[in-house]
N, C-alpha and C positions, 0 to 999 in steps of 0.2 A: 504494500500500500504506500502507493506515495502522496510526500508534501511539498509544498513548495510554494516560497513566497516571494510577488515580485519586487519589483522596486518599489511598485504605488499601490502596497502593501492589501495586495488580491489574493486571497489563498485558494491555492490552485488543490485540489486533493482528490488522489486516485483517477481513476479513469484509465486505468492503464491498461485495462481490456480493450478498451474502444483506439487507445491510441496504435499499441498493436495491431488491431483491426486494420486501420489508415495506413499505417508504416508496410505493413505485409502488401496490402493494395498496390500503392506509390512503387515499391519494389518490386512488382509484376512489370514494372514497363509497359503493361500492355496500356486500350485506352480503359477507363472506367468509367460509370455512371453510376455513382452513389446516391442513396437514398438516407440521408439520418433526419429524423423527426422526435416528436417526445414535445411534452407539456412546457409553456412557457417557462421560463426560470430555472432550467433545469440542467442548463449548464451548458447546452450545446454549442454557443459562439467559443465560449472560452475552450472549449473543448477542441473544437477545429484552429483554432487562432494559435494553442500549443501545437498542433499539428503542423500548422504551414511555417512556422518559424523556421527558418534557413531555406523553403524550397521557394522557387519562382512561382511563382500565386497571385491571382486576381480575386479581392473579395468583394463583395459586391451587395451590399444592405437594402433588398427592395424594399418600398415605400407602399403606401396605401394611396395612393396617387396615380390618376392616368399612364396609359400607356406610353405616350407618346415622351412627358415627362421621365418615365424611367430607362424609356431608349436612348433620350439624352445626355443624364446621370450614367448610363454605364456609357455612352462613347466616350465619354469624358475620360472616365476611368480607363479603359482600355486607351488613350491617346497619352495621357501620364504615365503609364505602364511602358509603354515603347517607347515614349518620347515622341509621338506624332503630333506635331499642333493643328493640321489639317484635320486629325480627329476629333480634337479637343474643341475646334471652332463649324467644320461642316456635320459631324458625326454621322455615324451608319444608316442610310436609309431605312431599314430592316434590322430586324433581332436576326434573320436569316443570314443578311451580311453580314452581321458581327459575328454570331457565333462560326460559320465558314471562315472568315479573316484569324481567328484561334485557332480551330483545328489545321490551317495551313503551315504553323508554326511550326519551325523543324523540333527545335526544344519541347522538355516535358513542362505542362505549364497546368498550376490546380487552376481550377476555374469555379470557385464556391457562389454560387445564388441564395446568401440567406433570404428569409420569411418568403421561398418561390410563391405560397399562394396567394401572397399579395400581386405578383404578376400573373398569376390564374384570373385573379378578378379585375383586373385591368386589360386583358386580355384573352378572352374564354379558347381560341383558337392557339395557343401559344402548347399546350402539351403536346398535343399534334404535329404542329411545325416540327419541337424538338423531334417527336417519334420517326420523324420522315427524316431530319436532318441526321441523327446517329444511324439509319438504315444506309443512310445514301453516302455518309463523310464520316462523321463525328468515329463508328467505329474501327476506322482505321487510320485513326488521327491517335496523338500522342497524348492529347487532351485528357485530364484527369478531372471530370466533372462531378460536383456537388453539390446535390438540390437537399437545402433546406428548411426544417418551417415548422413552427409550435401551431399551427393550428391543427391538432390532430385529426381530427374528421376528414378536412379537406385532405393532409397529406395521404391518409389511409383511401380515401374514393376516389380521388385524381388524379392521383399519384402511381401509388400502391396497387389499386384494385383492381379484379378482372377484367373489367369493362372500359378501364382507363387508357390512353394510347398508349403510354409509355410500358405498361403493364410487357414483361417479357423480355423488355430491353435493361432495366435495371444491374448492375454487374454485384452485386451489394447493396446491404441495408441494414442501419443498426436502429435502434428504438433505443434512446436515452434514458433512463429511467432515473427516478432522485436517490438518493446516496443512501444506503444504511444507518441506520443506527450507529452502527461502529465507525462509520469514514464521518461521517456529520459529525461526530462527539471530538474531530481533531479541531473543529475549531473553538473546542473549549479544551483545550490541552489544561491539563493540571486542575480541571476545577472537578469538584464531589460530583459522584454519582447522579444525585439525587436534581444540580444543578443542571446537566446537562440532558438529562430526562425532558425537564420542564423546558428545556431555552426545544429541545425536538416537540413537544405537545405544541408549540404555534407552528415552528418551520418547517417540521418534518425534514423530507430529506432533499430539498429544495435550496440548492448554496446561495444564489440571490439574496433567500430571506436572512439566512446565517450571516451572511456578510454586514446586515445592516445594524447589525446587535453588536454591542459595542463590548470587547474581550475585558475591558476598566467593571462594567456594571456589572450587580447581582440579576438576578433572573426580574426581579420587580421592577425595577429598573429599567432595564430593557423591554418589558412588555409595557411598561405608562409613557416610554420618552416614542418607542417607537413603532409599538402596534396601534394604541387607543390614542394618540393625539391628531387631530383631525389634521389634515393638511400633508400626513407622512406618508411615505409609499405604503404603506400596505394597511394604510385605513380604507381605503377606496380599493384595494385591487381585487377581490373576489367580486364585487361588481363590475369591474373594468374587464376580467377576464371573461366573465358571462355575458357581456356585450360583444366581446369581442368575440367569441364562440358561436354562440346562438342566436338564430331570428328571435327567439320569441324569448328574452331571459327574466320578465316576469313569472312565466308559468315554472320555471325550471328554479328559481330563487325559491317561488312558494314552495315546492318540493323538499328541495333543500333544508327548508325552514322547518317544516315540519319533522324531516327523519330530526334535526338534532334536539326535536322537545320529546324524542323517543316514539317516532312514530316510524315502526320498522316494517311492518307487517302493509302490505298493497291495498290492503281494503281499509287499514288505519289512515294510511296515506291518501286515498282519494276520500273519506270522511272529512278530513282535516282539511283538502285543498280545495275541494269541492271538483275537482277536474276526472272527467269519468274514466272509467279503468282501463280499457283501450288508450286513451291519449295517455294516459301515465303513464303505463306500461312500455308507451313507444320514447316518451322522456326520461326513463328511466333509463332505457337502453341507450341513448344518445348519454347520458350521466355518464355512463358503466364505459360508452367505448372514448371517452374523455378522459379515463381513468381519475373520476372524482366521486362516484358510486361504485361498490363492489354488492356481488347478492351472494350472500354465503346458505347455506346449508349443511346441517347436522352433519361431520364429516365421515359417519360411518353411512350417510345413504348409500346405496348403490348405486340409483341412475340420477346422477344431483341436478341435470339440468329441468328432468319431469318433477324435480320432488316438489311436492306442496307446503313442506314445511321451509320456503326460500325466506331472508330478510333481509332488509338494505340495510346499508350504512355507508355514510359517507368513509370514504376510502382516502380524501387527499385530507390531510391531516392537519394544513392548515385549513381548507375549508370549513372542516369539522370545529376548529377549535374557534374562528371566526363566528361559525351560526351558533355556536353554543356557547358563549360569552362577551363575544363585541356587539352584534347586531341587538341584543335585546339591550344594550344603555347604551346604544345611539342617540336619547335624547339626551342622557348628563353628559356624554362625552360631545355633542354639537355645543354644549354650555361651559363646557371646560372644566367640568366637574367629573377631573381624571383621578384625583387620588381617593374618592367614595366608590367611585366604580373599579377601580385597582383594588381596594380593599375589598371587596366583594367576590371578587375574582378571584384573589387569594384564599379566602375563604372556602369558596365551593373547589378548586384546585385539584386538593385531595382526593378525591373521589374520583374525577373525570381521568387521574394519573394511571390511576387502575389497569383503567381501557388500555391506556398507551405502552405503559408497559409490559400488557400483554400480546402486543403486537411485535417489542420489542424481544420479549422473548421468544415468541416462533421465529424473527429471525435468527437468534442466534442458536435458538435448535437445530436449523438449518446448516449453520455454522458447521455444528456437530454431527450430524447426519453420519460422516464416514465413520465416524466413532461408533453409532451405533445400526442402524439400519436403513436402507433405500426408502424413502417418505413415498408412497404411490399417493397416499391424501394427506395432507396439511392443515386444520381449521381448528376449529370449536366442537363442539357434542353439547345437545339440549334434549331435555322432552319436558314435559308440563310441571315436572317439580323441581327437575337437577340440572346442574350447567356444569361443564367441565370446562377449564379455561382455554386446554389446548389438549387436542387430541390428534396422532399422526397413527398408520396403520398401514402393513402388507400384508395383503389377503394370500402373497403366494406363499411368503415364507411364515405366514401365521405368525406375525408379530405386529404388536403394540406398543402405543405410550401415551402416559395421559400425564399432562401436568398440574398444578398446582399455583397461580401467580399472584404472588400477595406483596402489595403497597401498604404497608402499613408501619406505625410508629416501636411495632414488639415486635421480636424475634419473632420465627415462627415454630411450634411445637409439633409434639406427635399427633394430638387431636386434628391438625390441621391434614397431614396423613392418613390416617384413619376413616376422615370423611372424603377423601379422594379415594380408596379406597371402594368405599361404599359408591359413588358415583360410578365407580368403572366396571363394578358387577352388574348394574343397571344397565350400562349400554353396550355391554358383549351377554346380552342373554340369550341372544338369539343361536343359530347354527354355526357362526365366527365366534370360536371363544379359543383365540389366542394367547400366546405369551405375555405380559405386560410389561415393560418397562416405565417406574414410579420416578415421577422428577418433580421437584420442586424449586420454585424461583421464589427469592424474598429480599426486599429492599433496605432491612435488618441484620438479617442472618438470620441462625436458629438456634434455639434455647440447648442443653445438654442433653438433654433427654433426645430432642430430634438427632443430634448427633453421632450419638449412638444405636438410634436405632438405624441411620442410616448407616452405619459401617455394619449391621447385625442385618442387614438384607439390602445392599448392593442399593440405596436408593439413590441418584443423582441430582445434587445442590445445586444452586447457583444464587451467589450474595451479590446480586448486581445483575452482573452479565458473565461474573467469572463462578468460572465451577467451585466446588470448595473440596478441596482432597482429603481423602482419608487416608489414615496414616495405615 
C-alpha cells in the first residue's frame, strides 16, 4: 500500500492496482482505448494525473458546455502541445480532424478525455464518430486513448453497454471504487481507532472528502468547520450530485430521505414517499447502479435476487451519514446554529457507529478470507427475532462464520458469545448445517473470561480491526 505526499501537500494513497493496470497497458505498445469510470470524488483524475507523469500526454477536462466551444478548448490544447499557433488560433474543423491529426503521430502519445459525457451531451453523434474513427485509424495508430467520466449511468449505457457504438472496441476498463477502511484511515496516521472510524462514518472511502478535514482537528471539529457550515463543499454536495445524476432528483432525495428515518422494506418506502411501487422500484435500481443504494438479503438465501425478504440501505456512506444527520437541522444550520446541532450529532453518534463498523468489519474479514475460507456469500442473516451482524458461508466445503460486532464503551464478554451462539443455530436449521467459525469484533477488547474462552475453543478477536493473538 502506498503513500505519498506532494509538494501542495495532496495525499496521494494506494491505487497501485489501477496504476499497474495503466503501466502494463502503456507497455503493450500497442494502441489502447480505455474505459475508467467510478463515482464522483473518487479519485480518478488524480489517479490518471500519477499515471501520465513523465509520459507524453494530452489531458483534456470536458466542460458542460457546447460542442463547438469544446472543439475549440481542445485545438487549443493540442496547438500548445506541439507548439502549433495555426492550431491555437484557426483550430480543427472537426473532432474527426483532430483526433486523425493524433493518431498520425509517429510517437506514443496518452490522449485522456476526462468527464467524456459531458461531450456525449454536447454532442449525441460523437460515440459513433469515435467507433468508426478507431475501426478505420485510431486502431493502428500509437495513440493510447482515455475516456473518462463520474457520471456513472451514462459511462455504463454509452459507453460501456451492449447497444452503445463503442461497445466491443474498448481494449480495457477499470471501475474506480473508494478506498477501504484500511487505505482511508492513512490519512489519519497516528490518530485512535475510535477517531478514524468516525472522521470514515461522513467520508467513507471517498479521498476528496478526507482531504478537506483538517489532520490539526478532533473529529468534532472537523465535522462543524467542514460538513455543517453552510457555504462549505460538502454542505451542498449530495444535492449537487443528485442534480447532477438525475432528471428527476426530487423523487430520488425523497427516497433517500426516507431509507435513512429507517425505512428499509419497498412497501415502507413507497408508504413514506407516496410514489407507487413500480416507479420506486425503477429509482431504486437507478440508486443501486449509482452505487448509493445496495438491496441486501438474508445471506444464507439461496436465490437472493427472487428473495422477498430484500432491504435497502443507502450504501454511499456519506450519503447515508448526510440524510441521517445534516439534512434534518438544515434549519439551525441555515441560522448558524452549528454548535446545538454538533452537539446533537455527537450525541446520537454512538449508535449510528454500530452500522459503520460493521461494515468495517466485513471488510477486513475479507482481508482475512485466505486465513480462513473462500467467502461464496458475504452479508448479514435476519429472520423476525434475530440478527447476526455478519455472516459468510460455503455451501461446497460446508463451512461457516458468523460474527459478532460491538461498539461499545465495555469490553466485551462471554455472554456476548453465547448469544451469537444461539443466533447461528437459528439460521443453519435447515438441511446446510455446517462447520462454524465464531468471530468476534469489539471497539474495547474483551473482558478475561472472553479471553479465555476464546483460547479454550479456537474463537477469532478482533480489538479494532486487529486480530488479538492467543498465546
Amino acid at each position: 500500500m502506498g503513500m505519498d505526499v506532494t509538494k501542495d501537500q495532496h495525499i496521494f494513497i494506494d491505487r497501485e492496482e489501477e496504476i499497474s493496470f495503466l503501466e502494463e497497458k502503456w507497455r503493450s505498445r500497442k494502441p489502447q482505448l480505455i474505459v475508467i469510470w467510478g463515482k464522483r470524488r473518487v479519485g480518478k483524475t488524480e489517479l490518471v494525473r500519477r499515471f501520465l507523469e513523465g509520459r507524453p500526454h494530452l489531458y483534456f477536462l470536458a466542460e458542460s458546455t457546447n460542442d463547438r466551444d469544446q472543439l475549440e478548448r481542445f485545438s487549443r490544447a493540442v496547438g500548445e502541445l506541439f507548439q502549433e499557433p495555426l492550431l491555437e488560433t484557426r483550430g480543427f474543423s472537426s473532432w474527426e480532424e483532430g483526433l486523425r491529426f493524433l493518431a498520425r503521430r509517429r510517437e506514443r502519445l496518452a490522449l485522456v478525455l476526462d468527464e467524456f459525457p459531458y461531450l456525449i451531451q454536447a454532442n449525441r453523434g460523437i460515440t459513433t464518430l469515435f467507433q468508426r474513427l478507431w475501426d478505420e485509424e485510431l486502431s493502428r495508430s500509437r495513440l493510447f486513448l482515455v475516456l473518462m467520466g463520474s457520471s456513472v449511468g451514462m459511462m455504463e449505457s454509452e459507453v460501456l453497454g451492449y447497444r452503445a457504438p463503442l461497445y466491443g472496441r474498448r481494449t480495457g476498463q477499470w471501475k474506480v471504487q473508494p478506498l477501504s477502511f484500511s487505505q482511508a484511515s492513512l490519512f489519519r496516521p497516528g490518530r485512535p481507532f475510535e477517531d478514524r472510524v468516525m472522521h470514515y462514518a461522513v467520508a467513507g472511502g471517498i479521498p476528496a472528502y478526507w482531504t478537506l478535514f483538517s489532520p490539526r482537528k478532533d473529529f468534532r471539529r472537523n465535522l462543524r468547520d467542514h460538513v455543517l457550515r453552510k457555504g462549505e463543499f460538502l454542505y451542498d454536495e449530495v444535492e449537487f450530485i443528485l442534480r447532477e445524476e438525475l432528471r428527476e432528483p426530487r423523487f430520488y432525495f425523497s427516497i433517500l430521505q426516507a431509507m435513512a428515518q429507517g425505512k428499509r422494506r419497498i412497501s415502507e418506502i413507497t408508504n413514506a414517499t407516496g410514489i407507487p411501487q413500480p416507479t420506486a422500484n425503477k429509482y431504486l435500481g437507478v440508486l443501486i447502479d449509482l452505487d448509493i443504494v445496495e438491496r441486501e438479503v438474508p445471506a444464507t438465501e439461496e436465490k437472493p435476487a427472487k428473495s422477498k425478504k430484500g432491504l435497502y440501505r443507502i450504501r454511499d456512506q456519506f450519503f447515508d451519514f448526510w440524510f441521517r444527520f445534516v439534512l434534518p437541522r438544515r434549519g439551525d444550520l441555515e441560522m448558524g446554529r452549528l454548535d446545538s446541532a454538533c452537539d446533537r450529532i455527537m450525541g446520537e453518534l454512538p449508535q449510528y457507529l454500530g452500522g459503520v463498523y460493521e461494515r468495517i468489519a466485513m471488510e477486513t474479514l475479507r482481508r482475512h478470507e485466505k486465513e480462513l475460507f473462500t467467502f461464496e456469500r458475504l452479508g448479514r442473516w435476519w429472520d423476525r427475532n434475530r440478527e447476526i451482524d455478519i455472516l459468510a458461508l460455503n455451501r461446497e466445503e460446508n463451512r461457516a462464520l458468523v460474527a459478532e460486532v460491538k461498539w461499545s464503551e465495555r469490553p466485551v464478554g462471554v455472554e456476548v458469545y453465547r448469544g451469537l451462539r444461539e443466533k447461528a443455530e437459528a439460521a443453519f436449521r435447515g438441511r446446510f448445517r455446517p462447520e462454524i467459525d465464531y468471530v468476534l469484533f469489539s471497539q474495547k477488547g474483551f473482558t478475561p473470561g472472553m479471553l479465555k474462552a476464546a483460547r479454550a475453543e479456537n474463537i477469532l478477536l478482533f480489538r479494532g480491526t486487529d486480530p488479538v493473538r492467543h498465546p
